[in-house]
C-alpha positions in Angstrom: 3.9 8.8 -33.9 6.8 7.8 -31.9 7.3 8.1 -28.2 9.9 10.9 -26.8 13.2 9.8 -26.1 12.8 10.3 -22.7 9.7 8.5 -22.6 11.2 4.9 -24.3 14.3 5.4 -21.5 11.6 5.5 -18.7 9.6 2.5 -20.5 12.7 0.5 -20.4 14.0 1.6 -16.7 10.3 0.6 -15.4 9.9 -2.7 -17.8 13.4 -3.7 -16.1 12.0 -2.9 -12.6 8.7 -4.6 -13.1 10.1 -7.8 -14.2 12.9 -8.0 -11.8 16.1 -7.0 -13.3 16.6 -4.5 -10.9 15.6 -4.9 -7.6 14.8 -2.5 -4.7 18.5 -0.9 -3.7 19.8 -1.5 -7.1 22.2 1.4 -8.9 20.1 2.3 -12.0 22.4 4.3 -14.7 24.0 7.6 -14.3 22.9 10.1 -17.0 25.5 10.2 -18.8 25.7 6.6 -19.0 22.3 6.5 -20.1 22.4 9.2 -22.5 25.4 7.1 -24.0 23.5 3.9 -24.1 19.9 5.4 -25.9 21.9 8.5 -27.7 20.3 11.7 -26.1 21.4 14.4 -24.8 21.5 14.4 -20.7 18.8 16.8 -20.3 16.7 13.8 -22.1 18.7 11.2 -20.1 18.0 12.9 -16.9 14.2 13.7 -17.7 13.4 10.3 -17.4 14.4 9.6 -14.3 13.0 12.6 -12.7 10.1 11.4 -14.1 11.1 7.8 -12.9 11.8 9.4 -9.9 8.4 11.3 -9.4 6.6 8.2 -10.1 8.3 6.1 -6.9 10.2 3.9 -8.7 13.7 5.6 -8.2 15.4 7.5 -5.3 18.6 9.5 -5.9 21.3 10.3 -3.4 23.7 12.9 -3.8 26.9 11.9 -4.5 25.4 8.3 -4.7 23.4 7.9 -7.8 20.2 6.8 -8.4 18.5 3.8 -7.0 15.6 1.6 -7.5 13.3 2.8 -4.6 11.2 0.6 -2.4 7.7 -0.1 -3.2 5.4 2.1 -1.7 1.8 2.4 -0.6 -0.4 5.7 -1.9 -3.1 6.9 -0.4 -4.7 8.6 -3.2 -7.5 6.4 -3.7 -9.5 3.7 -2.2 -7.5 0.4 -3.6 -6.5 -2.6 -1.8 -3.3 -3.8 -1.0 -3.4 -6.3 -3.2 -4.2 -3.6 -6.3 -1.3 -1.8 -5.0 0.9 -4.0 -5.1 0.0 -5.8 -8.7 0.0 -2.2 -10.1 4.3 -2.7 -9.2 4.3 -6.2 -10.5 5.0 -7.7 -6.9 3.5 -10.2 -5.1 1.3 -9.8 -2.3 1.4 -11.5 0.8 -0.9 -11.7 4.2 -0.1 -13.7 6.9 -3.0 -13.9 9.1 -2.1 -13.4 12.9 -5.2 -13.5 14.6 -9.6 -13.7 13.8 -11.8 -12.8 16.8 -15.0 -11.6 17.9 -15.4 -8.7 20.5 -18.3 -6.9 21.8 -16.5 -3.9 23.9 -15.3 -1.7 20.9 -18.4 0.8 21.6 -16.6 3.6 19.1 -16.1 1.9 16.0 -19.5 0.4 16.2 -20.6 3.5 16.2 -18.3 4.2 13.2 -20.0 1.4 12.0 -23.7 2.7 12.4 -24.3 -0.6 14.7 -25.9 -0.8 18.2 -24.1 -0.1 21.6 -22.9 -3.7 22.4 -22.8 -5.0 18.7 -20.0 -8.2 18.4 -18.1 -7.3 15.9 -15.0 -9.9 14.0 -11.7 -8.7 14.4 -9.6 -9.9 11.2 -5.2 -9.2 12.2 -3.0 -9.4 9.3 0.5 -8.5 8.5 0.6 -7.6 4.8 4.2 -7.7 2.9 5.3 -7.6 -0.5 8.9 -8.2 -2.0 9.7 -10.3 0.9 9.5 -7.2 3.3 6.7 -6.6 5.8 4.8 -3.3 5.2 2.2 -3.4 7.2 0.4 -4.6 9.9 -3.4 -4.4 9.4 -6.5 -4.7 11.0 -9.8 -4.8 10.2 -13.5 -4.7 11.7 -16.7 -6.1 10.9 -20.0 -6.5 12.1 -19.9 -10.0 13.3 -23.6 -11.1 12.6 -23.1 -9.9 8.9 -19.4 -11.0 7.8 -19.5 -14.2 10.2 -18.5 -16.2 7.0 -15.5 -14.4 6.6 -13.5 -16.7 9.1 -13.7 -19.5 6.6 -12.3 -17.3 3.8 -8.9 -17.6 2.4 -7.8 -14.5 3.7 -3.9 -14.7 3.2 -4.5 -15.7 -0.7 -7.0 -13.3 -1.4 -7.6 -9.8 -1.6 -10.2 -9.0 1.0 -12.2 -6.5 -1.3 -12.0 -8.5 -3.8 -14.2 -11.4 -1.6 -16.2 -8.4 0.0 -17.0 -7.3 -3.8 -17.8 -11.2 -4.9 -18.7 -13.1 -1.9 -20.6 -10.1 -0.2 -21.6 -8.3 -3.3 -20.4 -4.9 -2.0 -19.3 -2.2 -4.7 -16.9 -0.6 -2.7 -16.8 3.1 -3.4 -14.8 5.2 -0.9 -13.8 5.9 2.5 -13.4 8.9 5.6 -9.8 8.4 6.6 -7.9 9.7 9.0 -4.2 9.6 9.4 -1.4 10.3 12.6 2.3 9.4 13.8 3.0 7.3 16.1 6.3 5.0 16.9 7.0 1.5 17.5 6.6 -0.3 20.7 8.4 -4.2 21.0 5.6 -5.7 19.6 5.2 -3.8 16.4 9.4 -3.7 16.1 9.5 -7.0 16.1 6.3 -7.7 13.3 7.6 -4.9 11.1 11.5 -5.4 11.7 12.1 -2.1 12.5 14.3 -0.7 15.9 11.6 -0.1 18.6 10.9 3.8 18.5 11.0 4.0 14.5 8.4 6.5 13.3 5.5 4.7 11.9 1.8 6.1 10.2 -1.4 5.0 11.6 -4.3 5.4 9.1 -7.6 4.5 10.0 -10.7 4.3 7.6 -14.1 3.4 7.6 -15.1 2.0 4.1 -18.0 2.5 2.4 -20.1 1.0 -0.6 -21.7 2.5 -3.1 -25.0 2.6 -1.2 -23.7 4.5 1.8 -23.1 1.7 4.3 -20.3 1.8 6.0 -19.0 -2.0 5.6 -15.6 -1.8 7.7 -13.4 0.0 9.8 -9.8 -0.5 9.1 -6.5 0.5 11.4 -3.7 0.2 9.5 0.0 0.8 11.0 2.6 1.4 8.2 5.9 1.6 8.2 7.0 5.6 7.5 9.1 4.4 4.6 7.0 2.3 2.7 4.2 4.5 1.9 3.6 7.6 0.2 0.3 10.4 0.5 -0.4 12.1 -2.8 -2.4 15.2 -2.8 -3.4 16.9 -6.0 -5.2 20.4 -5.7 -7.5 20.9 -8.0 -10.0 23.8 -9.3 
C-alpha cells in the first residue's frame, strides 16, 4: 500500500532536515509551493507540515513562513541526551567543566538513600548539539560507589550508556521535578544567552530497575531548546 501524499511530503521535509539540507532557521516551502512541487492539493501540502510542525521539526511565523525549528529536548521519557539528540540525527557534544567530591550536600544524599555525611562525586557538564549549547548539567553520585567514573570518557560518551555497561544498571525511570528560574552572569555567559533570559531547572533522581536510586541530576535548560509533552490518558 502506498503512503499518503502527505505522509511522503513529511518523509522528504524530515529526510532533508536529518541529513542537513536544511538547517535550523532555514525557510522550508510554502504550501503552495509544495503542493506544486509533489502535485496535491494545499490542504495535503499543508497537512504535512502541521504534522512537521507538531513533531518539532518546523516553526511557522505569520507572515514569515515556515522554518526549520531548533532541536529540542522532551521530557516525556527517561532518555539521555545523547538518545535525544541521535533520534534528530545531530551530534552530541559534552564539554566537561568540572569532577569533584563533596560531603555537605545533606539533601540530595538523602534523595539518594545515603547516610548524613556521605561524599558524594560531583560530575559538571555543558551538553550542546548543532554547535549550540543547550544545557548545562549536573550530576550526583555516591562517591564510594561511582569513584571510577572520573576516569571515564565522559565528553565522548553517553553517561547511561557507561552507567548501563560499566555499572550494569538498567536504568528504568525517574521522580522529576521542574521550575523557572533566569540567568545570572555565569550561566549567560555558558549558555550564551542575555543575563535575565528565562531558563528551566529540572531536577531528577534516577532510578534502576531494582529501585535504587543511582543519581540525582540538576539540569538548567535553556527555555527555547526544550519541550514537555504530556499525553492524558484513560
Amino acid at each position: 500500500m502506498s503512503l499518503p501524499a502527505y505522509q511522503r511530503i513529511l518523509g522528504t521535509i524530515r529526510q532533508r532536515i536529518e541529513q542537513g539540507e536544511l538547517r535550523c532557521g532555514d525557510l522550508v516551502e510554502s504550501e503552495r509551493e509544495l503542493a506544486r512541487r509533489h502535485e496535491v492539493s494545499l490542504m495535503t501540502a499543508r497537512h504535512a507540515l502541521t504534522e512537521l510542525q507538531r513533531e518539532g521539526l518546523v516553526e511557522r511565523r505569520r507572515g514569515a513562513g515556515t522554518f526549520v525549528a531548533a532541536p529540542k529536548i522532551q521530557f516525556n521519557k527517561l532518555t539521555s541526551f545523547t538518545e535525544q539528540m541521535a533520534g534528530r540525527s545531530l551530534l552530541p557534544q559534552s564539554r566537561l567543566l568540572s569532577t569533584k567530591v563533596i560531603e555537605d550536600e545533606q539533601e540530595i544524599a538523602a534523595r539518594l538513600a545515603l547516610p548524613p555525611g556521605s561524599p558524594l562525586l560531583v560530575i559538571e557538564r555543558m551538553r550542546q548539539a548543532a554547535g549550540e549549547p543547550f544545557a548545562l548539567e549536573t550530576c550526583y553520585f555516591s562517591a564510594k560507589d561511582f569513584s571510577w567514573l572520573t576516569s571515564a570518557s565522559l565528553e565522548r560518551t553517553s553517561l547511561f550508556a557507561l552507567l548501563e555497561r560499566d555499572y550494569g544498571a538498567e536504568l528504568s525511570y525517574s521522580d522529576e521535578s521542574i521550575d523557572a528560574t533566569v540567568a545570572d552572569g555565569k550561566l549567560a555567559k555558558l549558555l550564551q544567552i542575555a543575563r535575565g533570559a528565562p531558563l528551566l531547572r529540572i531536577c531528577q533522581v534516577i532510578f534502576s530497575s531494582r529501585g535504587t536510586a543511582i543519581t540525582y541530576v540538576r539540569g538548567i535548560y535553556r527555555s527555547d531548546r526544550h519541550t514537555v509533552r504530556i499525553r492524558r490518558t484513560r
